[in-house]
Backbone as CSV, one residue per row, in Angstrom:
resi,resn,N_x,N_y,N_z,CA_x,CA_y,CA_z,C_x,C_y,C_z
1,UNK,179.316,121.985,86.765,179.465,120.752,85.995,179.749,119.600,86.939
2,UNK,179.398,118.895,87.015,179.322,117.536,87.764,180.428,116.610,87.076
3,UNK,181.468,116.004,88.442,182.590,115.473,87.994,182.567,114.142,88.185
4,UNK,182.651,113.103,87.305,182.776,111.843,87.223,184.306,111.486,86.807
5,UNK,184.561,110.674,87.667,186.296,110.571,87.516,186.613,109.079,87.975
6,UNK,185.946,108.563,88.109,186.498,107.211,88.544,185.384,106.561,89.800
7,UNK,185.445,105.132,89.854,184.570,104.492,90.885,185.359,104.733,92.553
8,UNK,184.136,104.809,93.222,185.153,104.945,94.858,185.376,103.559,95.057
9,UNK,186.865,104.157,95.601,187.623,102.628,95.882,187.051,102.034,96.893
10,UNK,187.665,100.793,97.040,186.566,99.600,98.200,187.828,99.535,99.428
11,UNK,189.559,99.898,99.012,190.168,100.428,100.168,189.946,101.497,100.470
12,UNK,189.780,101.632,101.840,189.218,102.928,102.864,190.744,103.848,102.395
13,UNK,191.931,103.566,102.414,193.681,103.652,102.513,193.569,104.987,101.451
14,UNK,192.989,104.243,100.079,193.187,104.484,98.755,192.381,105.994,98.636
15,UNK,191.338,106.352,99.511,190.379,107.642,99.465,190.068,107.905,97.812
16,UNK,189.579,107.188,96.818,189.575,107.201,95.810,187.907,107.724,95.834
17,UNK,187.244,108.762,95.712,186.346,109.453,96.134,185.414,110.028,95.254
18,UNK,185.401,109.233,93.886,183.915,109.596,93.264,183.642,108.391,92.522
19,UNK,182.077,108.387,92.243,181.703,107.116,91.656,181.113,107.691,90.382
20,UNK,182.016,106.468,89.326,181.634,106.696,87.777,180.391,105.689,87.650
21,UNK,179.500,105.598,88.483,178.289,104.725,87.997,177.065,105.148,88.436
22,UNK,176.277,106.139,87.132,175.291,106.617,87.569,174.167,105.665,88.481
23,UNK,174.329,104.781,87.649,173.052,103.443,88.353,173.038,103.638,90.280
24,UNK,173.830,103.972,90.973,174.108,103.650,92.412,174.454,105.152,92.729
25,UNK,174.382,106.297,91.873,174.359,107.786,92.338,172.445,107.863,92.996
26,UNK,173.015,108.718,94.547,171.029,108.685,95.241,171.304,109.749,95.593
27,UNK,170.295,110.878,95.115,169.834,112.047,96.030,169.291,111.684,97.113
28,UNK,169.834,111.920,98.113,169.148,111.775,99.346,168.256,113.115,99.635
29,UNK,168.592,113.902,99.701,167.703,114.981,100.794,168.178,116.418,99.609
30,UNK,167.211,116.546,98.924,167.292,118.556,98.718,166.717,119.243,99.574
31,UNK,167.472,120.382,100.318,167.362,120.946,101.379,166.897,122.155,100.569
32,UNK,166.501,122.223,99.647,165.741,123.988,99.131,165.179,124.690,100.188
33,UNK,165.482,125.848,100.056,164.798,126.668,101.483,163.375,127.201,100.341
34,UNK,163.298,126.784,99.571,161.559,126.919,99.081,160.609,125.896,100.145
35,UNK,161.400,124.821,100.415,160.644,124.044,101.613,160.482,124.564,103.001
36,UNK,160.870,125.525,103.564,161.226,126.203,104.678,161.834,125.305,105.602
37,UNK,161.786,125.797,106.471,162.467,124.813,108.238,161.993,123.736,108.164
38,UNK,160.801,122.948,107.595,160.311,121.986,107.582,161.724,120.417,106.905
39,UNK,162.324,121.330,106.070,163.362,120.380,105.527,164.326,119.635,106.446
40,UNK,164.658,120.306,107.504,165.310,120.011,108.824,164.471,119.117,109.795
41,UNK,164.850,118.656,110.713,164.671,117.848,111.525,164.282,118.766,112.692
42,UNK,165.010,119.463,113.111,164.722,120.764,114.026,165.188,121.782,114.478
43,UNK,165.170,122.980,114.812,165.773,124.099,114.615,166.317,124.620,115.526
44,UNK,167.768,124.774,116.417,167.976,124.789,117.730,168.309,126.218,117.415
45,UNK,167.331,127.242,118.031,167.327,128.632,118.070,166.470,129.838,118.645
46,UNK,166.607,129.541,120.087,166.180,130.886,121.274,165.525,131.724,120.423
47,UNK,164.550,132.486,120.768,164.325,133.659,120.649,165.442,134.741,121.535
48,UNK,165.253,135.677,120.862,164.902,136.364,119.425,166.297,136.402,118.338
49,UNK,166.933,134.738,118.437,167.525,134.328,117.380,166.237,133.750,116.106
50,UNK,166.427,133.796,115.277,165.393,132.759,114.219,166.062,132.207,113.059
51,UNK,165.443,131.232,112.425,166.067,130.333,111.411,164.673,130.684,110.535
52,UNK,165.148,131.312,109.213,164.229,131.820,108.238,164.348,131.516,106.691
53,UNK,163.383,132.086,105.767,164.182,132.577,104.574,163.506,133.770,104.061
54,UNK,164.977,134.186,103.157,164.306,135.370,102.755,165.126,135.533,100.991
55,UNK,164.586,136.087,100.409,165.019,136.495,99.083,165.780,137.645,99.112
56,UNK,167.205,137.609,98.956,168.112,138.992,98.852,168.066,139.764,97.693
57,UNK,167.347,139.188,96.488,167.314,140.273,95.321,168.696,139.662,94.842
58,UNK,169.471,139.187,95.072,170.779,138.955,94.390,170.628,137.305,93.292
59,UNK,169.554,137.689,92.962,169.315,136.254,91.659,169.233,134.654,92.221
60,UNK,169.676,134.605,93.629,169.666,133.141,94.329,168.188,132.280,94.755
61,UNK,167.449,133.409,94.687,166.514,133.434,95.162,166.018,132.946,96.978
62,UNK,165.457,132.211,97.205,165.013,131.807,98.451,166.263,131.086,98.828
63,UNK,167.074,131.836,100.068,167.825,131.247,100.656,167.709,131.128,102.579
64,UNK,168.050,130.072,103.099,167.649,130.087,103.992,168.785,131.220,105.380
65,UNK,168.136,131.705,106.534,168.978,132.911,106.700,168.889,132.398,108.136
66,UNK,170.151,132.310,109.187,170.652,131.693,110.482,170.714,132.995,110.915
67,UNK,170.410,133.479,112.092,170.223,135.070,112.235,170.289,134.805,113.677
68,UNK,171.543,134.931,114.373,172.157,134.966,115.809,172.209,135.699,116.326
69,UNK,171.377,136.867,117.158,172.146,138.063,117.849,172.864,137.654,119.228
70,UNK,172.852,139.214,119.658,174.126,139.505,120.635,173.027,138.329,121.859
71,UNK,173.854,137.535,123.043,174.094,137.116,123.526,173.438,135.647,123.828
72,UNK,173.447,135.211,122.452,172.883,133.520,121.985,174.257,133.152,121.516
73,UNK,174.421,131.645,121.546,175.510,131.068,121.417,175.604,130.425,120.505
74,UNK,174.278,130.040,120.148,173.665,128.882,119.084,172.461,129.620,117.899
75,UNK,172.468,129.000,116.856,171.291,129.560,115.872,171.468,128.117,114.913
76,UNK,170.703,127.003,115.062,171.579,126.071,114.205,170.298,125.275,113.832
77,UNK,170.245,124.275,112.473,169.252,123.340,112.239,169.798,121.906,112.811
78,UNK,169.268,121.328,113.030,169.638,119.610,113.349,168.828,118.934,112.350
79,UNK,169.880,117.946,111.769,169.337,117.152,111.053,168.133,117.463,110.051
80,UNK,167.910,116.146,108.960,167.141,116.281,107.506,166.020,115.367,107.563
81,UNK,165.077,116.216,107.029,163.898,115.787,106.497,163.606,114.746,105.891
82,UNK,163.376,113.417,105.659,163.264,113.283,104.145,162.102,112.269,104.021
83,UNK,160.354,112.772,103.304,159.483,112.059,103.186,158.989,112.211,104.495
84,UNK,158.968,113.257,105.165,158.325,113.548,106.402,158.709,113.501,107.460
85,UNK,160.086,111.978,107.441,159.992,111.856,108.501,161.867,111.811,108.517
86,UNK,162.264,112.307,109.943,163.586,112.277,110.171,164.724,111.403,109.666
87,UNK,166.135,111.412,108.833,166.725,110.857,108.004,167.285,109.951,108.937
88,UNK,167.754,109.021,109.223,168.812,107.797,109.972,169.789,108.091,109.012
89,UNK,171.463,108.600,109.397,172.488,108.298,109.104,173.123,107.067,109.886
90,UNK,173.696,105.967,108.709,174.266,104.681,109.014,175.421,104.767,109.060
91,UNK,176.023,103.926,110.384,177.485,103.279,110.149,177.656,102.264,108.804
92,UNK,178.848,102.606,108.526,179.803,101.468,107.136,179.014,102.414,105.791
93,UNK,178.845,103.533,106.086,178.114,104.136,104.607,178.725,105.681,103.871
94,UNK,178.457,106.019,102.944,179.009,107.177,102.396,177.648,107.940,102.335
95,UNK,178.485,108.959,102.518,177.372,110.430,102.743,178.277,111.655,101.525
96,UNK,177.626,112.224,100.808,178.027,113.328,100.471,177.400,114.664,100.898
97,UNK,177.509,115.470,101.433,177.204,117.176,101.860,177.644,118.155,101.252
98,UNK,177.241,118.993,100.389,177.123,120.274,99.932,175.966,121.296,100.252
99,UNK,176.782,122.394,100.547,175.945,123.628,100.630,176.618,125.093,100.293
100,UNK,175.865,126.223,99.889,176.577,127.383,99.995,176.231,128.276,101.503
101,UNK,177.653,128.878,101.650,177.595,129.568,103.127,177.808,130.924,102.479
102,UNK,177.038,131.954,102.994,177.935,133.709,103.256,177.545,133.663,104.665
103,UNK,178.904,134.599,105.041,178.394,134.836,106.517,178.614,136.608,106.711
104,UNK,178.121,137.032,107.793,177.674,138.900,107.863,179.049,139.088,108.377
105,UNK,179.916,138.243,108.841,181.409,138.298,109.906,182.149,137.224,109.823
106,UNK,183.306,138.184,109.629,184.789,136.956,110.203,184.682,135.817,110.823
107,UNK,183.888,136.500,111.620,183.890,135.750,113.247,182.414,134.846,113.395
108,UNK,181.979,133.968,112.821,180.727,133.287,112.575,180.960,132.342,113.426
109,UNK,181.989,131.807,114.037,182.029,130.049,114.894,181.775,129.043,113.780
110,UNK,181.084,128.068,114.636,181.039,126.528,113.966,179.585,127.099,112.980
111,UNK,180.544,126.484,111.878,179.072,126.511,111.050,178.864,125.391,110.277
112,UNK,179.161,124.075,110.574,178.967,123.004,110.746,178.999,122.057,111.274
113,UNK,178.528,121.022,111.957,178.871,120.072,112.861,178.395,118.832,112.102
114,UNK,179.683,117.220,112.139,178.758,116.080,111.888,178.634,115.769,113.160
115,UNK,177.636,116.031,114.272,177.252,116.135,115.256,176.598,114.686,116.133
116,UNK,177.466,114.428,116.979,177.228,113.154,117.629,175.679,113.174,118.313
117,UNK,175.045,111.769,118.361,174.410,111.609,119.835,174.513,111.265,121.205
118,UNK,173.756,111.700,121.754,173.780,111.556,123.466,174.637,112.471,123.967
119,UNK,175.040,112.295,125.303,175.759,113.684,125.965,176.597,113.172,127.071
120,UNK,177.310,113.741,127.539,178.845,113.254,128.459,179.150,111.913,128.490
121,UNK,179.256,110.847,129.327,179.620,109.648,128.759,178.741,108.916,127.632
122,UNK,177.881,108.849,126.758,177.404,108.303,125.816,178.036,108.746,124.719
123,UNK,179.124,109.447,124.617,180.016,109.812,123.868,181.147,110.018,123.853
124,UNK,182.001,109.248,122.631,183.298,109.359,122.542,183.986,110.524,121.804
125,UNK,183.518,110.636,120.633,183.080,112.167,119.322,182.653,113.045,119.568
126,UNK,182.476,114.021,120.237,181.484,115.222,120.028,180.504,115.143,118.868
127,UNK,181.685,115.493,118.197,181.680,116.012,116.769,182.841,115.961,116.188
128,UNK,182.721,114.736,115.221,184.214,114.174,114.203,184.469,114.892,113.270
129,UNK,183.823,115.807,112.862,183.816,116.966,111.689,183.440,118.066,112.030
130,UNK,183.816,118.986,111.939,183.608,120.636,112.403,184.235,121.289,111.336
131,UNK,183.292,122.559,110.809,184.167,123.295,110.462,183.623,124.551,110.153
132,UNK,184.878,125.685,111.096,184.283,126.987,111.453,184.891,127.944,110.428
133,UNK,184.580,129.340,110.864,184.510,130.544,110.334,185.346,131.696,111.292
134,UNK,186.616,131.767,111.094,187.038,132.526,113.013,188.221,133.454,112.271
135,UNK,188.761,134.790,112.352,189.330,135.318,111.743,189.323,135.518,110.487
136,UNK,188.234,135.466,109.912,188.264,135.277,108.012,188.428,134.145,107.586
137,UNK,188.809,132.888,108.509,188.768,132.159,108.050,188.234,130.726,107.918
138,UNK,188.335,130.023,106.589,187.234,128.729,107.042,188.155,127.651,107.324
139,UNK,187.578,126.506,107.887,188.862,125.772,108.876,187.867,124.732,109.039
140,UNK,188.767,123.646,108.654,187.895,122.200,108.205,189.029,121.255,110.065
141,UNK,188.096,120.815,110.723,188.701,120.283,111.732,188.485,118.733,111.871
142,UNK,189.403,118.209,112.102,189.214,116.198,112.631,189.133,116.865,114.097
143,UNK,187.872,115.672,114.594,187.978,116.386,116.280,188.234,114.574,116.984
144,UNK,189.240,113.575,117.156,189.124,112.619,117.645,188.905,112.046,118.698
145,UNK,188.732,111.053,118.938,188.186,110.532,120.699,188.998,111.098,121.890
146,UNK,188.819,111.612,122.900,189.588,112.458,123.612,189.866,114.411,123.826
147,UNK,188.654,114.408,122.881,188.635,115.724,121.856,190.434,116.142,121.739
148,UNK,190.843,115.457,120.921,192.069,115.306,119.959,191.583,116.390,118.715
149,UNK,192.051,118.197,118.468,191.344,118.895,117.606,192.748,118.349,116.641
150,UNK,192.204,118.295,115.147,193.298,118.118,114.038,192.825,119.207,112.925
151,UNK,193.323,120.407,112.708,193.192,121.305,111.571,193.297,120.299,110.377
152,UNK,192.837,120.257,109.829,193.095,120.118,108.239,192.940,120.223,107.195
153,UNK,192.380,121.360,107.181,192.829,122.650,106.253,192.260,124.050,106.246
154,UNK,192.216,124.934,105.466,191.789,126.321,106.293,191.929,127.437,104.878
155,UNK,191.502,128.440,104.660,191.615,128.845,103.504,190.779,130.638,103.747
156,UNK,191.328,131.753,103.412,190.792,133.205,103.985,189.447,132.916,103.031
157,UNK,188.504,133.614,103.892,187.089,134.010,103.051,186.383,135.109,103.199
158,UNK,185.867,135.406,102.375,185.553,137.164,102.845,183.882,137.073,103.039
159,UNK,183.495,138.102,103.581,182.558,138.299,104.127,181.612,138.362,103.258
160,UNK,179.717,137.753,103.277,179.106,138.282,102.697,179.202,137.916,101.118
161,UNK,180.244,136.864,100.595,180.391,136.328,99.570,180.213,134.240,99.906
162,UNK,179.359,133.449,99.183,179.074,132.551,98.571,179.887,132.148,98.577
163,UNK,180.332,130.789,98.782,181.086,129.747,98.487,180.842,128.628,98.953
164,UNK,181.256,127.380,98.044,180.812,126.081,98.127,180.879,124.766,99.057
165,UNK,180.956,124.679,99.827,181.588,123.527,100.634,180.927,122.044,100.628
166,UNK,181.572,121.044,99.579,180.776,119.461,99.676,182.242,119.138,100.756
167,UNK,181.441,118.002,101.213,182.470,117.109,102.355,181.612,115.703,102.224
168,UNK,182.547,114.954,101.812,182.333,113.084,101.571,182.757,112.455,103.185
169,UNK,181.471,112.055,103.488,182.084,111.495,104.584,181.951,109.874,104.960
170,UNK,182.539,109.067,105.022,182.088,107.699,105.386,182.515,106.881,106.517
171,UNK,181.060,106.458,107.143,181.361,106.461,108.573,181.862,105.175,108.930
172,UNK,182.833,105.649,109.999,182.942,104.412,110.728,183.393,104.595,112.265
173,UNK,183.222,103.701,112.835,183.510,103.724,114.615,184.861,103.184,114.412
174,UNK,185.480,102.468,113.978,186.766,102.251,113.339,187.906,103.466,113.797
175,UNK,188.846,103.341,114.860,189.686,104.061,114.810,190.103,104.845,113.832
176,UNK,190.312,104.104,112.773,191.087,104.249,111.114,189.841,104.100,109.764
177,UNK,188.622,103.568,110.256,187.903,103.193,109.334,187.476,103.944,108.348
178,UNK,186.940,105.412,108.762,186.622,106.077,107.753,187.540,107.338,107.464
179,UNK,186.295,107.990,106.689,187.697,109.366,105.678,186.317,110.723,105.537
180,UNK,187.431,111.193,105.578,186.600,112.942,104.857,186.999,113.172,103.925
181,UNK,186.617,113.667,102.911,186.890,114.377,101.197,186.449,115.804,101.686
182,UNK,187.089,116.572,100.984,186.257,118.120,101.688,186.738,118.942,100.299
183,UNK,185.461,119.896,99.600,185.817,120.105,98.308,185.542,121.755,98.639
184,UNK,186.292,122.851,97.604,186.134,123.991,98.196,185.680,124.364,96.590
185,UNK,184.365,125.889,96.685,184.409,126.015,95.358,185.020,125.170,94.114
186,UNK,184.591,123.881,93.865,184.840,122.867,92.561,186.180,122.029,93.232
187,UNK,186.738,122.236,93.994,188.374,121.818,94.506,188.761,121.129,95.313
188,UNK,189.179,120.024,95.317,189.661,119.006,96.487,190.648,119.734,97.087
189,UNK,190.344,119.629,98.276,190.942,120.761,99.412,192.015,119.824,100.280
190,UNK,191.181,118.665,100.747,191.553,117.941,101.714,191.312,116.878,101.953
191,UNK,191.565,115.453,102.047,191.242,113.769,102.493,192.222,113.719,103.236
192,UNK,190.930,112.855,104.370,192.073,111.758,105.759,191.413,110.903,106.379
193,UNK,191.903,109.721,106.622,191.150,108.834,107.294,190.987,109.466,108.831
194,UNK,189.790,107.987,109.617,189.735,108.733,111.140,188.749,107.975,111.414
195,UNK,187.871,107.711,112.514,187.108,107.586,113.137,186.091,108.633,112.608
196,UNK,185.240,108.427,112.258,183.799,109.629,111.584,182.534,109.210,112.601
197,UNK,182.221,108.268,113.396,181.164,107.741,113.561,181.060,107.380,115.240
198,UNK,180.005,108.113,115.876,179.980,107.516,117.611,179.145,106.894,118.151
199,UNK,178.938,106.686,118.906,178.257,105.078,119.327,176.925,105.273,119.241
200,UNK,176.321,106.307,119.161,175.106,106.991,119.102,174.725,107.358,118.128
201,UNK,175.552,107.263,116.804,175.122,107.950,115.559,175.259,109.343,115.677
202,UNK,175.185,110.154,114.208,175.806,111.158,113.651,174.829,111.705,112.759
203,UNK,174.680,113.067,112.621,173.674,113.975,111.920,174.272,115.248,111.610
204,UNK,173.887,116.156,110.726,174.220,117.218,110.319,173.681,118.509,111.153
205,UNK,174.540,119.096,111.429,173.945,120.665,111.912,174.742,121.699,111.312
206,UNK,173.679,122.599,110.774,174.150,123.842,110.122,173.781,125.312,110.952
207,UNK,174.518,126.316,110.281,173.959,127.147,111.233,175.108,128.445,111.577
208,UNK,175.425,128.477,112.844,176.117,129.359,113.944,176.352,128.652,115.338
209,UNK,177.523,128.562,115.734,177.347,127.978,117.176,178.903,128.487,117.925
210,UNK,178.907,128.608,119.106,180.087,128.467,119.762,179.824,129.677,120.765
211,UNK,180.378,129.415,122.081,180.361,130.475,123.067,181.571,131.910,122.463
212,UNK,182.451,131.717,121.667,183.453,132.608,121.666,182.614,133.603,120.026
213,UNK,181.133,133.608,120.053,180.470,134.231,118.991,179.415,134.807,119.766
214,UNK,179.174,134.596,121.155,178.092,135.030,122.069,177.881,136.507,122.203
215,UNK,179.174,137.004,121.932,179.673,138.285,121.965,178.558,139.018,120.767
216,UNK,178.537,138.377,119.666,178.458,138.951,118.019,177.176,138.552,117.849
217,UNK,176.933,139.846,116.640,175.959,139.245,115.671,176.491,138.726,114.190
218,UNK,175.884,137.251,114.519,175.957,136.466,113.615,174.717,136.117,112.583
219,UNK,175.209,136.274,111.053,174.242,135.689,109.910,175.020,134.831,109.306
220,UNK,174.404,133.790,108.850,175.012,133.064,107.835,173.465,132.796,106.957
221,UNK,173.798,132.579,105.857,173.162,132.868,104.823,173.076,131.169,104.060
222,UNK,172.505,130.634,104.339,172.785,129.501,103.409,171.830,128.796,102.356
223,UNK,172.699,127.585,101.188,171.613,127.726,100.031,172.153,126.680,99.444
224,UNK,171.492,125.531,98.757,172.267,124.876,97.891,172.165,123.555,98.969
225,UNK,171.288,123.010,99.835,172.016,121.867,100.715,171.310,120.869,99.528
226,UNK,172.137,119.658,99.370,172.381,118.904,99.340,172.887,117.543,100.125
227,UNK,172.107,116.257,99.936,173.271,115.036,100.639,172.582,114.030,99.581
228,UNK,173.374,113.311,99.444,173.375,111.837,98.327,174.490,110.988,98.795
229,UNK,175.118,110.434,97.687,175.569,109.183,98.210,176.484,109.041,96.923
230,UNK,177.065,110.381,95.634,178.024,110.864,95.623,178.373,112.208,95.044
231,UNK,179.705,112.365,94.865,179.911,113.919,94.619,179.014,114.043,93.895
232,UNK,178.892,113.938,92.910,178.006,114.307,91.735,176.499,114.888,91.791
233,UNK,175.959,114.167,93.245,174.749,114.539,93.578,174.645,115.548,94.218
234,UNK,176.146,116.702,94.794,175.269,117.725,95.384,176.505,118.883,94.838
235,UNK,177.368,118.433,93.940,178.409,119.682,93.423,177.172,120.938,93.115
């Protein structure tokens, strides 16, 4: 059920985080894995890692499948499709993200990044949003300039089971400017302001990633992506 609860506030302070006005609700990007890899921007994944889909028989139908073996570090998509051609995420704007994750292990790493551009000094952010899969558990991270890591929040998940993750994000280069909303199965989990945005711009990566998973085989299973411009468009 799709939750309408009030307009987002115009103070950043206030994190007042859904909009009651259908007129200005935008699907941006359905990521259906009926579209295959094509929905992505591009697929960062070595052989004989692959980024696929496949139908599990479990009623979901076509879901898309991140399939990491033993000694790859990475299995991940970059960035969205949309109308052919690669999406531009803007500074001063709201983004909403939903998707469903299962993963084959505890131990999955980053299985999301809002993932900076450029590389060693062309960046202040890595990545202002992370959030992994490491002991059972899922773990929503602020990563700030200085790589400053900030937990904020974390919750056990079991293996091989579905669950929901939207995250509202609105960017800004702003020390303080912007905020994360982060919703768990139907549930506001977590809001905080922060810096969301690096000098290079910011994109989505899904997937598997991290050297301390190089060890493992990693699946994550994912389904349901979504991004618009509010909750409503990808609960």
């Amino acid at each position: 059920m799709r939750k309408r609860t009030g307009a987002l506030a115009a103070a950043v302070t206030s994190l007042l985080l859904f909009s009651a006005a259908p007129a200005e609700a935008s699907v941006i990007w359905d990521g259906d894995a009926g579209g295959g890899t094509g929905v992505f921007s591009s697929v960062l994944c070595d052989s004989p890692g692959s980024v696929g889909t496949q139908d599990n028989a479990d009623g979901r139908g076509t879901v898309f499948k991140f399939n990491k073996p033993l000694g790859l570090e990475r299995c991940e998509a970059h960035g969205i499709t949309v109308n052919g051609s690669r999406y531009t995420f803007r500074n001063n704007s709201t983004y909403w993200i939903g998707w469903d994750t299962s993963t084959n292990t505890p131990d999955a790493g980053t299985i999301f990044q809002w993932k900076s551009y450029g590389t060693g000094d062309q960046q202040q952010q890595n990545y202002p949003v992370l959030m992994k899969v490491e002991g059972g558990v899922l773990k929503l991270f602020h990563i700030e300039v200085g790589e400053k890591w900030t937990l904020k929040w974390s919750t056990p998940v079991a293996t091989s089971t579905y669950h929901r993750v939207v995250l509202g994000i609105h960017t800004s280069s702003d020390a303080s400017g912007g905020w994360v909303a982060a919703f768990h199965n139907g549930t506001k989990v977590a809001e905080f302001s922060g810096r969301t945005w690096d000098d290079l711009g910011n994109d989505t990566r899904f997937g598997t990633y991290g050297a301390e998973v190089k060890d493992k085989r990693v699946i994550n299973w994912i389904d349901g992506l979504r991004v618009g411009t509010t909750y409503g468009d990808v609960d």
